[in-house]
C-alpha positions as CSV (number, residue, x, y, z in Angstrom):
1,X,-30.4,18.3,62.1
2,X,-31.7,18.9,65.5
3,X,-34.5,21.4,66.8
4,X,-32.1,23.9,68.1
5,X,-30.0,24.0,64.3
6,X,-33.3,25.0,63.1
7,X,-33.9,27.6,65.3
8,X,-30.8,29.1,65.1
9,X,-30.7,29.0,61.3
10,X,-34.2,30.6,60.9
11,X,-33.1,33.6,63.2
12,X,-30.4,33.7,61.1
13,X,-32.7,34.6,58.4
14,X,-34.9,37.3,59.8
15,X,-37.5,34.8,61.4
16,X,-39.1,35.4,64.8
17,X,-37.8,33.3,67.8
18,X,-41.9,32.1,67.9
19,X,-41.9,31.4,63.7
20,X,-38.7,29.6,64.2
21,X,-40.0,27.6,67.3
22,X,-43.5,26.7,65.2
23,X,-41.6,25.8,62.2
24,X,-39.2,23.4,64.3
25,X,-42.0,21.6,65.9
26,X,-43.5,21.1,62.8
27,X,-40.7,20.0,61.1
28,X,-40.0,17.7,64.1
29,X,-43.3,16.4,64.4
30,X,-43.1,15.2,60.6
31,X,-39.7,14.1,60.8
32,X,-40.2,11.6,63.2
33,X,-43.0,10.1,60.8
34,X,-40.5,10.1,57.8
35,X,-39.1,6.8,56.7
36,X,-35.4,6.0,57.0
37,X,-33.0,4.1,55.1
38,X,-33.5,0.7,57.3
39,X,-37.5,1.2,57.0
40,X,-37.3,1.8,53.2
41,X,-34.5,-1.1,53.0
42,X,-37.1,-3.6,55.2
43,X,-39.9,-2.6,52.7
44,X,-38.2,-3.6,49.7
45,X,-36.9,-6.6,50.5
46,X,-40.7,-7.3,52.0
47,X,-41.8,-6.4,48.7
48,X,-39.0,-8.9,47.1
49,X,-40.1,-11.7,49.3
50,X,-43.7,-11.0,48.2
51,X,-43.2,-10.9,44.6
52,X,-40.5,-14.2,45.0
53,X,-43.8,-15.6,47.0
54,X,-46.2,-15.2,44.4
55,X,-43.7,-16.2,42.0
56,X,-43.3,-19.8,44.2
57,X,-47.4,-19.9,44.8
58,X,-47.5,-19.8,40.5
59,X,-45.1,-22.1,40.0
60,X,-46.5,-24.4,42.0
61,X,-50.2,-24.3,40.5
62,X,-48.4,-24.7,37.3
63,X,-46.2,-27.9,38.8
64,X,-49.7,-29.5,39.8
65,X,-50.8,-29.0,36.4
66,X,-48.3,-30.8,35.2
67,X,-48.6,-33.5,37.2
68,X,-52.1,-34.4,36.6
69,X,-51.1,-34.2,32.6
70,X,-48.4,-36.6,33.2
71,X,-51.0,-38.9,35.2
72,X,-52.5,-40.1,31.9
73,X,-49.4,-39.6,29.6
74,X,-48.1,-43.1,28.1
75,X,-44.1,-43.6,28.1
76,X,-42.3,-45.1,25.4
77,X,-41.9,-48.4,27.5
78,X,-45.7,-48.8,28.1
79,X,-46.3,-48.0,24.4
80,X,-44.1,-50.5,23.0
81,X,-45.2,-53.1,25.5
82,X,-48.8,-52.6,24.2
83,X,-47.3,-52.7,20.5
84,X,-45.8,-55.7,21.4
85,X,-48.8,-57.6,23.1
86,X,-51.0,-56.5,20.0
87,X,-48.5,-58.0,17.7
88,X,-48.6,-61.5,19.4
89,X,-52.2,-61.7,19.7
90,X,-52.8,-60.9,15.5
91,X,-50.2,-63.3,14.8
92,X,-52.1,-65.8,17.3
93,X,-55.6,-65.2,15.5
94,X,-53.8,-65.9,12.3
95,X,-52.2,-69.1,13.1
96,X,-55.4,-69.7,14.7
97,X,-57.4,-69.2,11.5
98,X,-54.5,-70.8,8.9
99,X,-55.1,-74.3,11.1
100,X,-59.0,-73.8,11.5
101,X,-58.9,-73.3,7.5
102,X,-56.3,-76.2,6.8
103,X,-58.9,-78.2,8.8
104,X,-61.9,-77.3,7.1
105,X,-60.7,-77.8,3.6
106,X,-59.5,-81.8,4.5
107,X,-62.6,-82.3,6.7
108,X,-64.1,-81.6,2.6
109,X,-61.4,-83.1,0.7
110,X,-62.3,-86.6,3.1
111,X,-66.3,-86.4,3.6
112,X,-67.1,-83.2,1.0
């Protein structure tokens, strides 16, 4: 609606050609100020982006946390490799200690 519709509508209703005019500016001067379709469209796709942002800015804080747990997490392969190694070295000591102790008792069986 332009300034001359509104004049023309408010004489229509009994106003004064100088009410009419005073109104119409005013109503222009805000009008102008008033947001549109396209600036209300921009601002929520702005406030999309910003939320989609934050989302992305969380989601990576939480990804880095992550990442230093799995720094010190074991995986099965490590685990049973260390299962493993334990394994041969007890049944090393205990071969070790069967011969040691066959030893000593016929060192004593000869010069005991």
């Amino acid at each position: 609606m332009n300034t001359i519709e509104i004049l023309s509508r408010l004489e229509g209703v009994r106003f004064t050609t100088e009410q009419a005019r005073v109104i119409g500016e005013i109503f222009e001067a805000h009008h102008t100020q008033m947001a549109t379709r396209d600036d209300m469209k921009i601002i929520r796709e702005e406030l999309k982006n910003t939320a989609t942002k934050d989302e992305l800015k969380a989601m990576r804080e939480d990804f880095k946390m992550m990442r230093k747990d799995f720094k010190y997490m074991v995986t099965k392969e490590e685990l049973n490799a260390g299962i493993a190694k334990a394994k041969y070295d007890l049944v090393r000591w205990i071969v070790g200690a069967v011969i040691v102790n066959g030893l000593i008792a016929t060192l004593l069986k000869f010069f005991g």
